[in-house]
Backbone bond lengths (Angstrom), bond angles and torsions (degrees), N, CA, C in turn:
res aa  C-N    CA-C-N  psi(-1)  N-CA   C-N-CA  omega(-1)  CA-C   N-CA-C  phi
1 X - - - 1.457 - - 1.516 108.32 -
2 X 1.578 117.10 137.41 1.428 124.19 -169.49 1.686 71.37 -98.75
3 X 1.584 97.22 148.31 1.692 118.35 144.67 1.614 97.66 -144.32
4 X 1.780 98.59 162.15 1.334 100.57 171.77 1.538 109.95 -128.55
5 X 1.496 112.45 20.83 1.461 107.66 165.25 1.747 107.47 -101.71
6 X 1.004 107.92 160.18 1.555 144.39 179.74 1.735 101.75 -68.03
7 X 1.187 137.07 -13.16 1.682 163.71 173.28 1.194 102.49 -96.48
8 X 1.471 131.63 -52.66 1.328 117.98 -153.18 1.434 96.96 -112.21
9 X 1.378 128.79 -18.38 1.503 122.05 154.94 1.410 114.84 -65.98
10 X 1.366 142.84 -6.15 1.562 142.61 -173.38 1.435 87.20 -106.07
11 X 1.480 135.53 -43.40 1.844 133.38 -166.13 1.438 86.90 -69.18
12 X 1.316 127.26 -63.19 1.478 140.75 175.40 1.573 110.95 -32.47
13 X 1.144 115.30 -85.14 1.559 95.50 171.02 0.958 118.09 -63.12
14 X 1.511 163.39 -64.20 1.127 149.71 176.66 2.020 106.07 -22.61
15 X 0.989 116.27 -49.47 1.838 118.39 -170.70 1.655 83.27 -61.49
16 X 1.125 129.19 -55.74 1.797 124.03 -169.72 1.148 101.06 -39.26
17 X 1.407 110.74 -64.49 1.338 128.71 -137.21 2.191 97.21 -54.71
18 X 1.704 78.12 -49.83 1.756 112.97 -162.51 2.215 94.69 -54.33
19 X 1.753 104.89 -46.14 1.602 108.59 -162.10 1.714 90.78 -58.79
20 X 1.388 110.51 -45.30 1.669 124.35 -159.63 1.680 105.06 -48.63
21 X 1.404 123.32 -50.65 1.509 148.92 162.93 1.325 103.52 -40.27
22 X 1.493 109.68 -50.24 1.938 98.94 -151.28 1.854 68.70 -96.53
23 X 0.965 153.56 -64.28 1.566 137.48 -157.75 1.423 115.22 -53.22
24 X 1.431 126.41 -17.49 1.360 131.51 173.51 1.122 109.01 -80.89
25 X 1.614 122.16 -28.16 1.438 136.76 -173.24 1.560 114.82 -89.46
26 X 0.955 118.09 -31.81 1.591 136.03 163.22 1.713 104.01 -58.00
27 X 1.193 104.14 -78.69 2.116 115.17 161.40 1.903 91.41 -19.81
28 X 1.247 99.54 -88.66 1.504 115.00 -167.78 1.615 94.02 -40.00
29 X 0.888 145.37 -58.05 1.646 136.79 -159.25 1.810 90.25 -75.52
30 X 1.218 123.27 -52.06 1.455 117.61 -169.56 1.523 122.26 -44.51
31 X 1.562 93.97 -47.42 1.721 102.67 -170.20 1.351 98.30 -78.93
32 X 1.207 150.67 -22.58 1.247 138.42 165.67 2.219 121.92 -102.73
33 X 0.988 98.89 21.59 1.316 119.96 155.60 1.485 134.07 -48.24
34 X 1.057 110.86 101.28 1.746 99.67 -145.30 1.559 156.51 55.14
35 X 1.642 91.20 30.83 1.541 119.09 -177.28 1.802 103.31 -86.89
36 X 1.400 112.01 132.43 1.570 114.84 177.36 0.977 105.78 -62.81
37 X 1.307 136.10 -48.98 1.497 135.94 165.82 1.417 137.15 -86.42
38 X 1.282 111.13 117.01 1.316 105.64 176.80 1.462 131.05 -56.02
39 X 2.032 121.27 137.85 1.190 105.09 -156.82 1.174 120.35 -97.17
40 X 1.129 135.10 164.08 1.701 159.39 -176.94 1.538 89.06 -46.14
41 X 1.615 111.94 144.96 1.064 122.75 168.60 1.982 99.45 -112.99
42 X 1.642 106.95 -0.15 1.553 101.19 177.43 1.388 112.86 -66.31
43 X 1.027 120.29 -6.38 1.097 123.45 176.33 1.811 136.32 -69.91
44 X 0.980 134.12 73.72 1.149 152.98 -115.00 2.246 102.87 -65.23
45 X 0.985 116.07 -37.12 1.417 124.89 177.09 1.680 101.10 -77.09
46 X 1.530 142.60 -14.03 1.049 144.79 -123.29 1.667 82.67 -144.43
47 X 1.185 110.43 -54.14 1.380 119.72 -177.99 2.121 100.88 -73.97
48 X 1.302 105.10 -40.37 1.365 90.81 -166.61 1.769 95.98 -65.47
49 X 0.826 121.80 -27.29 1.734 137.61 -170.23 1.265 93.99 -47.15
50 X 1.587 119.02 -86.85 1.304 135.26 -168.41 1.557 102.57 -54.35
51 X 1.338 136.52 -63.29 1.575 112.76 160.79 1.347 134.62 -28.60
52 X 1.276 117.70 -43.84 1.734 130.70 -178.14 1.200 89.54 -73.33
53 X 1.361 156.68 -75.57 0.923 161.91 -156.73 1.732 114.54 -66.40
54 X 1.611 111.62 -27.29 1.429 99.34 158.96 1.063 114.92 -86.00
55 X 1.229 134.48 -23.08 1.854 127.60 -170.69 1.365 96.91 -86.83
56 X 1.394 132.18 -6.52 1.558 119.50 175.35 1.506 101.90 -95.85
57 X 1.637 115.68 -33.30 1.546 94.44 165.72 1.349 132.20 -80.33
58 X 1.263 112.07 7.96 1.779 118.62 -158.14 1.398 105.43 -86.92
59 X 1.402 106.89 -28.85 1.572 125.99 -173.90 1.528 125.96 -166.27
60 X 1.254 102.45 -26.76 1.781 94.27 159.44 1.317 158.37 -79.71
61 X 1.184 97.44 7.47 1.270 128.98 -179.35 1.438 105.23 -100.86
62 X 1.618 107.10 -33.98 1.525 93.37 -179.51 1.675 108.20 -96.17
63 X 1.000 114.14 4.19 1.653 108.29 163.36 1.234 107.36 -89.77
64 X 1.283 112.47 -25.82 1.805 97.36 -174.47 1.856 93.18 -69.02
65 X 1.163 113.55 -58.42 1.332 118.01 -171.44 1.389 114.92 -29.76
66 X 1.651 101.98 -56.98 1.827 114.13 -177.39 1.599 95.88 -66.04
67 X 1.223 153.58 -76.16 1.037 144.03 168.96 1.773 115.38 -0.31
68 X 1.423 88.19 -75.47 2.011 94.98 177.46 1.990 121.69 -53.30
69 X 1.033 89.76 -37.59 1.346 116.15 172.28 1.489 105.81 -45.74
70 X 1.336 100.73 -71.78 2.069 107.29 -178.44 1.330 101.72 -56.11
71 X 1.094 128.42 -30.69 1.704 109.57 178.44 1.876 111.22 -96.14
72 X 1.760 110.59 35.08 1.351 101.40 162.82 1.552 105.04 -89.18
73 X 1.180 118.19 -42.11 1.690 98.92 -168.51 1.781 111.71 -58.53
74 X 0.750 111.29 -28.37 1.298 112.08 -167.75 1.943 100.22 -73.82
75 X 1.388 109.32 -47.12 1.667 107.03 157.56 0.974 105.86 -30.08
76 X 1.402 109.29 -73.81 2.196 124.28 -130.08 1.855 74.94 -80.34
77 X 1.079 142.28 -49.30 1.382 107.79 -165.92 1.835 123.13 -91.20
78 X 1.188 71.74 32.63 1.641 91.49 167.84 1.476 124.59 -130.66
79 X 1.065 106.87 -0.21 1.773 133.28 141.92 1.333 94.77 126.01
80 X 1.308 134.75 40.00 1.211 122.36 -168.39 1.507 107.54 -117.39
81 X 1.612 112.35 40.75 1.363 127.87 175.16 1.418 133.20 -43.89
82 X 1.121 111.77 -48.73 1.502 138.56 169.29 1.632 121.81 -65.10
83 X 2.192 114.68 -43.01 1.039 107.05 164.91 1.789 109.41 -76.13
84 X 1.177 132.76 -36.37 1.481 99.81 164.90 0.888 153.09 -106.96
85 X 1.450 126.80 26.26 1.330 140.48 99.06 1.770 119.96 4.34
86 X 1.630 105.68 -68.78 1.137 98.23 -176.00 1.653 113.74 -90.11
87 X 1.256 126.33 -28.43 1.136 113.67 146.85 1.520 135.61 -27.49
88 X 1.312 112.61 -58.71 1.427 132.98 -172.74 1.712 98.51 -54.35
89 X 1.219 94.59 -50.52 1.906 103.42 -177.07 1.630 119.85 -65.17
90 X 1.540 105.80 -37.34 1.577 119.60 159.24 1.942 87.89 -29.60
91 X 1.817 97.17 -96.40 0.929 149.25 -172.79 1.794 83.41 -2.02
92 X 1.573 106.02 -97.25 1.797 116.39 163.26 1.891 111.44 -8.18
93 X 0.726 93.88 -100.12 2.048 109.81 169.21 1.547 112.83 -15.98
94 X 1.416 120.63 -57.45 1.404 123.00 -162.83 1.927 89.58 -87.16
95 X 1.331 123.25 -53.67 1.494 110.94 -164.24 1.521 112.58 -52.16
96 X 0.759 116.46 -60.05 1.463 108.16 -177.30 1.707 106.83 -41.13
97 X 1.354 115.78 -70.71 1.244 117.45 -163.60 1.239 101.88 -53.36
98 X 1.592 139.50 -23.97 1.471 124.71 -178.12 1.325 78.13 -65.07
99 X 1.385 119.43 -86.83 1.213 115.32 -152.81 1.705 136.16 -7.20
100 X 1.621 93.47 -62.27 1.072 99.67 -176.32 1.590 117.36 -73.39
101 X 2.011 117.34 -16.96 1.300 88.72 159.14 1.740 124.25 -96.07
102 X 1.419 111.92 12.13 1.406 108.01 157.88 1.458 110.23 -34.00
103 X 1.764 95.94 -70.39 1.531 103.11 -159.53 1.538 111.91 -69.30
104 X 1.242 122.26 8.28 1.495 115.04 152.79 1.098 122.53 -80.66
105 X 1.624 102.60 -37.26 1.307 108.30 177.77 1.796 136.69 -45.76
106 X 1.613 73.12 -40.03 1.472 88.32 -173.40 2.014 104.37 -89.03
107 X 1.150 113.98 -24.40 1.491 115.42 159.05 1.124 131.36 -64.37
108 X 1.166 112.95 -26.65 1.985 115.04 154.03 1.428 129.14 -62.77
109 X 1.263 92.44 -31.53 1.770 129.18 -147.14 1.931 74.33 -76.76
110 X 1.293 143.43 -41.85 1.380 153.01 -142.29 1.099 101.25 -132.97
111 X 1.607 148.88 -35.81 1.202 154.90 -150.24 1.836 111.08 -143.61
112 X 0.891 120.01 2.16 1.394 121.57 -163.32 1.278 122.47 28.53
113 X 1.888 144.86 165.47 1.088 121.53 -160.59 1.170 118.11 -90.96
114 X 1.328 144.93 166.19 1.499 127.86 -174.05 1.824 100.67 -122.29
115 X 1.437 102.69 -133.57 1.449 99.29 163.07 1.459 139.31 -107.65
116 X 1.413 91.01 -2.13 1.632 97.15 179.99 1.748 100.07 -106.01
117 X 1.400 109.78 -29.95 1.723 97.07 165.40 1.582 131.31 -65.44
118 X 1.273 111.61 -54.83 1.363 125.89 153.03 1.665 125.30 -2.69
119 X 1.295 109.68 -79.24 1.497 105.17 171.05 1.580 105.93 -77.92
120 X 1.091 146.34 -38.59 1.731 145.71 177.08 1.944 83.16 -37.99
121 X 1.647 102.90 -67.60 2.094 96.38 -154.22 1.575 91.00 -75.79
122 X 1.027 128.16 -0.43 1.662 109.00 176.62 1.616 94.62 -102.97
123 X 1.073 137.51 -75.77 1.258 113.17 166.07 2.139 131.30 4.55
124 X 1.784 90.19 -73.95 1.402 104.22 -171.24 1.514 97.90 -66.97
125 X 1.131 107.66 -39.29 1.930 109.83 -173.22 2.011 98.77 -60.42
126 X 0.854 126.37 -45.35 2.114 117.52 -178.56 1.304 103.29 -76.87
127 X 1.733 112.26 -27.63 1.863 89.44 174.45 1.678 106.27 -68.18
128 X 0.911 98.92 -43.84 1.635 116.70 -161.99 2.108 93.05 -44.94
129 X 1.146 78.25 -60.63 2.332 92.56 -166.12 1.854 76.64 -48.43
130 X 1.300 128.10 -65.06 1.387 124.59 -145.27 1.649 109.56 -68.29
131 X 1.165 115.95 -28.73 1.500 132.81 178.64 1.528 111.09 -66.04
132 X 1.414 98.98 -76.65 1.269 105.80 172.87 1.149 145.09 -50.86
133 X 1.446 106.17 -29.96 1.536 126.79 -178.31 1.774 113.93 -69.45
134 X 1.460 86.83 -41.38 1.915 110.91 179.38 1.792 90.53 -79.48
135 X 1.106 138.77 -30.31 1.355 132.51 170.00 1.742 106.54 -50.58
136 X 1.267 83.53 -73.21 1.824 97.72 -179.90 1.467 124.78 -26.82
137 X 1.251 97.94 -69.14 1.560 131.51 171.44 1.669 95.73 -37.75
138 X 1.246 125.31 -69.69 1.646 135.50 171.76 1.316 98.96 -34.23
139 X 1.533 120.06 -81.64 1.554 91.22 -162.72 1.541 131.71 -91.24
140 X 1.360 105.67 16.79 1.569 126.85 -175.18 1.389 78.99 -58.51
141 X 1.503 122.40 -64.37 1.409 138.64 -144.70 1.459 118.35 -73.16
142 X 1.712 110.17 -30.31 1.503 124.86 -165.75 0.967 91.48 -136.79
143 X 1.135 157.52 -111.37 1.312 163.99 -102.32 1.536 106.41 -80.80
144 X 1.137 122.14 -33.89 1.470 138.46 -164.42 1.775 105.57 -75.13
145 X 1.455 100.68 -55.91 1.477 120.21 -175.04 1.977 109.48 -74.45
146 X 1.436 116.16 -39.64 1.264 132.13 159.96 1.656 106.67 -57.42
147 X 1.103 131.57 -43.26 1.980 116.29 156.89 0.988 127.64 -61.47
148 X 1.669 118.84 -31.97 1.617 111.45 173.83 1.514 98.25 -68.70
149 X 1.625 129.79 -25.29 1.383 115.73 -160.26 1.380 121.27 -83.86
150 X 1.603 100.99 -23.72 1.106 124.20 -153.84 1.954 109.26 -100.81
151 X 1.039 96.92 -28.42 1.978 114.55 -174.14 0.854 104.14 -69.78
152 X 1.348 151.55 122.64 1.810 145.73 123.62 1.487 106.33 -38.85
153 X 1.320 101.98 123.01 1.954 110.17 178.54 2.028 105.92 -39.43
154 X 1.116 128.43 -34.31 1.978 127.49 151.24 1.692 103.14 -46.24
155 X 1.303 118.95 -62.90 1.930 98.27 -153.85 1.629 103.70 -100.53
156 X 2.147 103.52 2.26 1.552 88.42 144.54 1.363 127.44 -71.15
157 X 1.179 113.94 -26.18 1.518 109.20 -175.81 1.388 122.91 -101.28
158 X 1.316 92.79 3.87 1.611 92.38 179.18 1.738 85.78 -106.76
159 X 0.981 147.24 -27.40 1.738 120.92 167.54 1.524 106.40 -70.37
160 X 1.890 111.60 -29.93 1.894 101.19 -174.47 1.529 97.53 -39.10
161 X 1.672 96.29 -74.57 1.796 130.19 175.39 1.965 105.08 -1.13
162 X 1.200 92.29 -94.50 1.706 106.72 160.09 1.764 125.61 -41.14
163 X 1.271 126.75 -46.00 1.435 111.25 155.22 1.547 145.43 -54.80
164 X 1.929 91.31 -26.57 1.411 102.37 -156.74 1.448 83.98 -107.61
165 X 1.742 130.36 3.60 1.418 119.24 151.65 1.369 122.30 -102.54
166 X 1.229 90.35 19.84 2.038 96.63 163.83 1.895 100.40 69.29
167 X 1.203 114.75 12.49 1.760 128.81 166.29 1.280 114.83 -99.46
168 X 1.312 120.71 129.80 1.621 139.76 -175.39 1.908 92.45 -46.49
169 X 1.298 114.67 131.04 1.374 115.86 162.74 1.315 135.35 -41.75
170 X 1.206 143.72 159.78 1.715 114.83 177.60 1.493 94.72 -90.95
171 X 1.304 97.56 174.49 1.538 109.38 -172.77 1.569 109.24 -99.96
């Protein structure tokens, strides 16, 4: 996806960054996909996984979110009621479930997985790739191209400004 605001190139890489994570994590759920035993996190590429993958659910996911978020009014009153709406509901749907596989994440991460964690984070890990991915895909397409349309070259750079200091955008 081309954008030419300074907003939708930071949502833009950040979605890369985010597909690259859940496609390593998808890999990671595949090769152990019907294994009797749940696998070793000693494993050093396997282990860096499940770390990367908890510090992106612990809190990065919800800044990207709050980030996207500050640029709904400026959508919805430009008739774009319906896309955030469904955004917003993405938004609802996916947090929790990071959440809750953060905190697996980080319970392996200390405990390695056993048998009752195992299918719970493989479970939450294919909703998560399937959710998110169909999230992505959404605003690669709309949301991305609706900021270059929608920003005055000022409140592009004053949300870049504010994203790229890890602070909620202004509204």
């Amino acid at each position: 996806m081309h954008t030419d605001s300074l907003t939708g190139r930071i949502l833009h890489d950040d979605h890369h960054r985010v597909l690259d994570l859940l496609d390593r994590l998808e890999a990671f759920l595949g090769r152990h996909a019907g294994d009797a035993v749940p696998p070793p996190l000693a494993a050093s590429p396997d282990r860096a996984l499940v770390a990367t993958l908890a510090d992106e659910l612990d809190g990065g996911l919800d800044g990207h979110f709050a980030a996207e978020e500050a640029l709904f009014p400026a959508l919805a009153a430009a008739g774009g009621h319906e896309l955030t709406a469904a955004l917003l509901t993405d938004h609802a749907h996916i947090l929790p479930l990071a959440r809750r596989l953060g905190r697996l994440c980080r319970l392996a991460l200390r405990e390695g997985f056993d048998s009752e964690t195992w299918p719970v984070f493989h479970s939450f890990g294919g909703e998560l790739v399937d959710a998110l991915v169909a999230h992505i895909e959404t605003e690669e397409t709309t949301l991305l191209p609706a900021t270059d349309a929608l920003l005055s070259p000022a409140d592009d750079a004053a949300f870049a400004g504010a994203m790229a200091g890890a602070a909620a955008p202004p509204h």
